[in-house]
N, C-alpha and C positions, 0 to 999 in steps of 0.2 A: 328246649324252648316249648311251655306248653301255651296252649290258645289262650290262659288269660296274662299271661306273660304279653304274649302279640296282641292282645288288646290295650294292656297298660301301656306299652310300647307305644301307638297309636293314637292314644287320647293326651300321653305328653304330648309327639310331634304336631299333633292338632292344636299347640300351644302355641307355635312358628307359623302356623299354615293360614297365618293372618298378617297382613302387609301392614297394620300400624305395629301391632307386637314386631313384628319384624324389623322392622324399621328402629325401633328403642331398642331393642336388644344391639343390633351394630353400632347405633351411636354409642351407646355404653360399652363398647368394645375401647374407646380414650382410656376407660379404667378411671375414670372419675364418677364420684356418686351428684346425680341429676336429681332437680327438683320434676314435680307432676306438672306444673305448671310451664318448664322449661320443654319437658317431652310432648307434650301437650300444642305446645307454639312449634315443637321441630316436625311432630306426625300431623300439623295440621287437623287435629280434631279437639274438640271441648274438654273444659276441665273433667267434665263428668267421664265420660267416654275415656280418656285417657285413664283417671282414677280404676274404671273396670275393669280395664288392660292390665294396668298394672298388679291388680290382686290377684289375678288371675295366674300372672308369670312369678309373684309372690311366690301360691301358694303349691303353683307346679317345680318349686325350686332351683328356676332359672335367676330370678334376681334375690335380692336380698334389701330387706329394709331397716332404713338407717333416718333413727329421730333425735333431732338437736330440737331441745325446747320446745316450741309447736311446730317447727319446721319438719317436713318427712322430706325423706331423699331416700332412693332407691340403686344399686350397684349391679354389678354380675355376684353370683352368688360366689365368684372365684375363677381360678387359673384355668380350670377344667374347662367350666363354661362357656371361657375365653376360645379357648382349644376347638370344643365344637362348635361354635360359631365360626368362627375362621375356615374350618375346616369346610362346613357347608357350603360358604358363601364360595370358594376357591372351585368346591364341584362345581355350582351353578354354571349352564351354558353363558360363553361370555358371547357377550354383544360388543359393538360397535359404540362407543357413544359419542356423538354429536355434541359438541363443545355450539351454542349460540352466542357467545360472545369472548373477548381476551380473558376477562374475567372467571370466567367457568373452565377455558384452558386450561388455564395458571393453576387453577384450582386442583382439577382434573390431574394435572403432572405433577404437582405438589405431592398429592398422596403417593401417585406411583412410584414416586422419587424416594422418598423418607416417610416414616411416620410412624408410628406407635399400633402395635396390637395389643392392647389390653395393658401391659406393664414390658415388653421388650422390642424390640425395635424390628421394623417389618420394611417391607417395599425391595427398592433397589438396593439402598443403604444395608436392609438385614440380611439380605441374600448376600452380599457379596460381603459382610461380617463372615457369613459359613464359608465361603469360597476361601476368603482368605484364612482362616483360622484352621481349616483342613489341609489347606496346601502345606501350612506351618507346621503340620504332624501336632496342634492344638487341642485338635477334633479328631477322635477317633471311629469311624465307621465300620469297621471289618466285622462287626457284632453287634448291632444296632448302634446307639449311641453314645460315645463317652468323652471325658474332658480328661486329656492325657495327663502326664505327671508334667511337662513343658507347660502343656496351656493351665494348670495351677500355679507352677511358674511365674509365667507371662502376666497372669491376674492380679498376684502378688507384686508385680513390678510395676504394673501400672497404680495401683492402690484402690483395684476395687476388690469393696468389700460384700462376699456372696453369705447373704442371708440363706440358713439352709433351715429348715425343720417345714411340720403341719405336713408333710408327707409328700413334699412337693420332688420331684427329681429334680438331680443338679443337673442335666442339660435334657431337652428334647427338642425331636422339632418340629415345627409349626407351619405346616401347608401354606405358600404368601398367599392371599387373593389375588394378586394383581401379575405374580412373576411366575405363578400354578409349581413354583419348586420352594426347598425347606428355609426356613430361616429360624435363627436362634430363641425357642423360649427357655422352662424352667427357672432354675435362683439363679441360674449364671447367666442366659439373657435377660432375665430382670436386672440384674448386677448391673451390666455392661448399658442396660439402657438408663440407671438413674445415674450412674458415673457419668455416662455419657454429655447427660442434661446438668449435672452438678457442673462440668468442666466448662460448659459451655461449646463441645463440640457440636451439639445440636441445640435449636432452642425452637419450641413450640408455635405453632404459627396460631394466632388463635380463630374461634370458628370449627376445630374439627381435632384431627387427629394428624394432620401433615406434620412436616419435622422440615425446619430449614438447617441443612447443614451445615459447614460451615470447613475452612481449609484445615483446621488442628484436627479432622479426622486421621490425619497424618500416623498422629499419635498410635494409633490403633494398627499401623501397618498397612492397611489397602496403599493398593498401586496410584501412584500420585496421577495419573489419567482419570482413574474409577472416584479420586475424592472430586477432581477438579469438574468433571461431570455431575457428582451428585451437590456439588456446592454451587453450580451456574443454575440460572435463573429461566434457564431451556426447559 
């Protein structure tokens, strides 16, 4: 590592080390591409101000911009991106936080519960995907990470189908924010999470990235305790 290595280093992370940037970067962790206008109304600052955030994260190749017609829309520049994001937010010291009303609860447990990181399935719901799909000799760990000759299998049986190429790995895993242990990304928790949403075992709560589940998680194998928990409204 030479010192202008640690200075380039430095002057990306000085891209995050601003709480409205910060802020758009996590909402764009849904994995949907956001208008300036919309990021602009969620970090609470002007269009302008927004506009400079975002050229900024442009051109440091954190996002990615995407133009329909005169509309611009902005995304995570990809999977990766997704990955360190996540991953920081999970270091972050956790706090306490203070629910001011049922509303902000609900809210609050919604994410912890289910919900979407980037393109695979995250919270309670993704962690206990790993849980169960290792116990099932699925998942294989003794060598970092792999997806056994059963859990191609088992994918095959269910009928999802794992987009693989662009250099993505078929399984890794992805630090939760909220449970500080791994849950399923790559093309096979991308798979499992848009199966998931095609079936209607989970369906999008809108406003964010929560996921309400639903009892045909069943399908999937978890323990009928662990569905009936993440399906209730606690």
């Amino acid at each position: 590592m030479t010192t202008t290595e640690g200075q380039e280093l430095a002057t990306w992370a000085r891209m995050l080390a601003d709480g409205t940037r910060a802020t758009v970067c996590l909402a764009l962790l849904d994995g949907r591409a956001w208008t300036a206008t919309e990021l602009a109304a969620l970090a609470g600052v002007s269009r302008p101000t927004i506009s400079e955030h975002l050229n900024l994260l442009v051109q440091g190749g954190l996002l990615t911009e995407v133009r329909q017609g005169r509309h611009r829309y902005v995304e995570l520049a990809g999977p990766e991106t997704a990955q360190l994001l996540e991953g920081l937010a999970a270091l972050t010291p956790r706090r306490t936080e203070i629910a001011n009303s049922l509303k902000a609860a609900s809210r609050r447990d919604a994410f912890a519960r289910a919900r979407t990181c980037y393109d695979h399935l995250a919270g309670r719901l993704g962690v206990a995907v790993v849980d169960t799909m290792t116990e099932r000799g699925l998942l294989d760990w003794s060598d970092g990470l792999a997806l056994t000759s059963d859990g191609t299998r088992w994918l095959e049986d269910l009928g999802v189908v794992v987009k693989t190429g662009r250099g993505r790995p078929l399984v890794r895993p992805c630090l939760d924010v909220t449970e500080r242990r791994p849950h399923l990304a790559g093309a096979v928790g991308s798979a499992l999470c848009r199966h998931a949403l095609e079936q209607g075992w989970v369906r999008r709560i809108p406003g964010g990235r929560a996921l309400k589940a639903t009892e045909s998680l069943t399908a999937l194998g978890l323990p009928a305790g662990v569905v009936q928990e993440l399906a209730s409204n606690r």
